[in-house]
N, C-alpha and C positions, 0 to 999 in steps of 0.2 A: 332509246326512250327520250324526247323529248319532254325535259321541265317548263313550267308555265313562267312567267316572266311576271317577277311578282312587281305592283307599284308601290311606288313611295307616297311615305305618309301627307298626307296636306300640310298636316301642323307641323311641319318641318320645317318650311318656308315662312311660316310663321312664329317661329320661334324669336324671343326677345321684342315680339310687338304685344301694344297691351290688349288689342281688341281683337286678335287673331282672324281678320278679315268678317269679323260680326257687327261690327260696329260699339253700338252700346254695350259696356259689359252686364248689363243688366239684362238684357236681351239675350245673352248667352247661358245664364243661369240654369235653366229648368223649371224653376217655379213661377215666371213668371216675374211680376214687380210688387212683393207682395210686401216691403217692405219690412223683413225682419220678421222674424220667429216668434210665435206667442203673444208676449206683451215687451217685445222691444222693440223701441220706441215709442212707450208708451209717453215717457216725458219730454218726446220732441216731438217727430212727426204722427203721429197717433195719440196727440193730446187732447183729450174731451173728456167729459161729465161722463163718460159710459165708461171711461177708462181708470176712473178713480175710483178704483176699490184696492186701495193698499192701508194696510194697519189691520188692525182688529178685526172678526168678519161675527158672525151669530148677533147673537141678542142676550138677553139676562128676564126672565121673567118678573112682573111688575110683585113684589111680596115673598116674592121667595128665593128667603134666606139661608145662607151655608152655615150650619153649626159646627163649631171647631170643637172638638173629643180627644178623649184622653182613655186608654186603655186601664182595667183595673190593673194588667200586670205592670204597666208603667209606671203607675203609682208605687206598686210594691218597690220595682230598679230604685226609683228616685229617693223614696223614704231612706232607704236601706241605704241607699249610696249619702244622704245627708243631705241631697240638694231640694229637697220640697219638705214641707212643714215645719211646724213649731211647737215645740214642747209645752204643753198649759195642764197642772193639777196630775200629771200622771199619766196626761195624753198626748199623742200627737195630731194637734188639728191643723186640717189641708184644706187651704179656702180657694177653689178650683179658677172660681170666677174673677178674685184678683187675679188669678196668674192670664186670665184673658181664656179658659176654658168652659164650651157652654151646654156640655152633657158628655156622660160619663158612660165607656162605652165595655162591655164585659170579654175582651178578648184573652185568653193567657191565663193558665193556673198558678199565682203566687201563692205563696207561701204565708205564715202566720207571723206575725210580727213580735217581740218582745212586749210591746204595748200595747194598747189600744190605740182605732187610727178613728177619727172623727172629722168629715169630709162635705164643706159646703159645694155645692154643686146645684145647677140651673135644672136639667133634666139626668132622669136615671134610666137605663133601658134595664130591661125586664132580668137579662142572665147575668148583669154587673151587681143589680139590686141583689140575685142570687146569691151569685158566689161571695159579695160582701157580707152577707151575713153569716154566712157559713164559716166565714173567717173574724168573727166577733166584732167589726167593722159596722159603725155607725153611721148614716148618710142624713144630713140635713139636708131639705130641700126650699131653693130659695126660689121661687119665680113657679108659675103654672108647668104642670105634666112633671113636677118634681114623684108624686105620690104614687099614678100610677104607672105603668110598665111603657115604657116608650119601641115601639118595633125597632130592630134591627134590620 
């Protein structure tokens, strides 16, 4: 039986050359000269107005505002732990809105407190208003939507 007489490889002969008998290596590629993957070179050769979308991307709607909240049971941790309010007459009043808080939100089953807790705050929603009264917890309301029931 006769074996076939295999040939040798081309790139053999070309080994240690940088263009491997192709010329351009750019031209040996496969893709073509597409200069780069994605958005690279986007700051050299692919610099234009079309290409400058780096940083930030969306929008922010024009009036509408993120309200920063504060859990009823967070209150309870904090009291308890000593780091929010102040002792006046027998009470502890917690003025939400100094601390930079602007409605007060009813997450978390605390607990009852040794004292009474009396709590300025901007808005109330509806199951924080709940649950603070159930827990003998007074809410002043300083600013609109304090009164009624704010959705969750």
């Amino acid at each position: 039986m006769k074996t076939l007489p295999r040939r040798r490889k081309k790139n053999i002969k070309f080994r240690g050359e940088r263009v491997q008998g192709c010329g351009n290596t750019a031209s040996k590629r496969g893709k073509g000269r597409t200069g780069g993957r994605g958005r690279g070179g986007s700051h050299k050769h692919k610099f234009s107005k079309y290409y400058m979308t780096f940083g930030k991307k969306g929008f922010k709607r024009p009036g509408e505002e993120l309200l920063k909240g504060i859990n009823v049971y967070d209150i309870y941790e904090q009291v308890k732990a000593g780091k929010l309010g102040e002792k006046k007459d027998g009470k502890i009043v917690v003025d939400l809105t100094e601390k930079g808080y602007d409605i007060l939100l009813g997450r978390g089953n605390p607990q009852k407190l040794d004292s009474s807790l009396e709590i300025k705050v901007g808005k109330v929603t509806a199951k924080a208003k709940e649950k603070s009264e159930a827990l003998g917890w007074t809410i002043i309301g300083i600013g609109d939507g304090a009164e009624q029931g704010v959705e969750e």
